[in-house]
C-alpha positions in Angstrom: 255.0 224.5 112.8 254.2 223.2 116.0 253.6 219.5 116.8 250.4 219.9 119.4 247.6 221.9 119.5 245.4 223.3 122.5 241.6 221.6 122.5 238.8 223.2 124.9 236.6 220.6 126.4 233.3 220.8 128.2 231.9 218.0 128.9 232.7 214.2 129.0 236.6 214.5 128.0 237.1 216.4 130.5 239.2 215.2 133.9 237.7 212.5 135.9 234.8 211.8 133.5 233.9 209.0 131.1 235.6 210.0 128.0 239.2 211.5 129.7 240.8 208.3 128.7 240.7 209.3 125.0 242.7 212.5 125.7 245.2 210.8 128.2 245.6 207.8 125.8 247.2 209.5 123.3 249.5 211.9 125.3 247.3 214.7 126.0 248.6 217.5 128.5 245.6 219.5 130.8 246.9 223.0 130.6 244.2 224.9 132.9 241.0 225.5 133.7 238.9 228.2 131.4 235.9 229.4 130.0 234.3 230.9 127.3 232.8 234.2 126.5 229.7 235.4 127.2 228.0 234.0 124.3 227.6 230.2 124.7 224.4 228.1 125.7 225.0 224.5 126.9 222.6 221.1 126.6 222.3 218.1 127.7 222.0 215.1 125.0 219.9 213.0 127.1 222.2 213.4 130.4 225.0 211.3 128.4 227.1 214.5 127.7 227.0 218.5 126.5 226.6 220.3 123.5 227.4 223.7 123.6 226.8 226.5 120.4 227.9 229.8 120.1 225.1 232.3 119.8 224.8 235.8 119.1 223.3 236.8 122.1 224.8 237.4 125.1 224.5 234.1 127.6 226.8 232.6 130.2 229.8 231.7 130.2 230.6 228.2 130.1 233.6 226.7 132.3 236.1 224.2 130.2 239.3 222.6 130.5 242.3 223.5 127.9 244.6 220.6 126.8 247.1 220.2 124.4 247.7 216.9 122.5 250.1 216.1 119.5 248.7 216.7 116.1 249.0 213.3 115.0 245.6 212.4 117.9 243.6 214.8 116.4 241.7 212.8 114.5 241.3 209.9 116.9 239.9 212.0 119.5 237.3 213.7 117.0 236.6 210.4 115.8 236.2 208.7 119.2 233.6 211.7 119.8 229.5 211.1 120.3 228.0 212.0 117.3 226.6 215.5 116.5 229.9 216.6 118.3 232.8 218.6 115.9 235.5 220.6 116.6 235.2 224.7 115.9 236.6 227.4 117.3 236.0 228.7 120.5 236.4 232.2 121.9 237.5 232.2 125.7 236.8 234.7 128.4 239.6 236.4 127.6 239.2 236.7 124.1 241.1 234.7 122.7 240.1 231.6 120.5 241.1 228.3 120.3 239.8 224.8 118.9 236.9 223.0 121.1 234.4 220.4 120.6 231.1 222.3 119.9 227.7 221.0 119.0 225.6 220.7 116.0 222.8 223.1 116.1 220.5 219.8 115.2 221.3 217.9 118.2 220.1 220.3 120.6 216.6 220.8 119.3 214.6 219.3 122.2 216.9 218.9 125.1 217.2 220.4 128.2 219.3 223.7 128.2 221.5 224.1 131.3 223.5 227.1 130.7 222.2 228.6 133.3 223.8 225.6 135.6 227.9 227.0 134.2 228.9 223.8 133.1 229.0 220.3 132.7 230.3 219.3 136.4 227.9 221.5 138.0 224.8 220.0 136.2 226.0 216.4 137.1 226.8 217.6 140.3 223.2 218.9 140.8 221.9 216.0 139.6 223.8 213.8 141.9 222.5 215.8 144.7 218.9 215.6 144.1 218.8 211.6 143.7 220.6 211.3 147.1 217.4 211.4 150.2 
């Protein structure tokens, strides 16, 4: 049995952002850019981080990072997560699935969708753009 396990991330955990330090803290590895399958849609909780659900429909895709941490910081990642986050699995563009964060279907109702942005950076990224004159 193996000692790590690969974690898709989209939003705050990933490189660079607020919450990277709890992957890196505990020995995490990034592996490689991905992203899912076509049927995902992606939020943002109050522009603090994502939620993103699986849907039946066909949607975008939405791009993540993969890492792989040791078993034993499983649980202090999860735990160290915003709540409404858990982990699931996730189905990647090329099929196959692995563990991610994923929202509850409760935290989205009300916030603003931004699927259609492609991820998490992009949406900040667009957001950074429009408050600079």
């Amino acid at each position: 049995m193996s000692n790590t396990t690969l974690l898709a991330v989209n939003g705050t955990l990933m490189r660079g952002l607020e919450l990277n330090p709890n992957l890196t803290n505990v020995g995490a590895t990034f592996i490689r850019e991905d992203k899912t399958d076509s049927h995902y849609r992606l939020w943002s909780i109050n522009d603090v981080h994502p939620a993103m659900i699986r849907t039946k429909e066909r949607n975008n895709s939405v791009e993540l990072e993969v890492w792989e941490l040791p078993m034993e910081a499983f649980a202090s990642v999860l735990s160290n997560e915003p709540a409404g986050l858990s982990i699931g699995k996730v189905k990647l563009a090329d099929g196959t699935d692995i563990l991610g964060v994923l929202g509850e279907p409760w935290l989205v109702e009300g916030k603003l969708e931004i699927t259609e942005m492609g991820g998490w950076r992009q949406y900040t990224e667009a957001k950074k753009t429009k408050l600079q004159p």
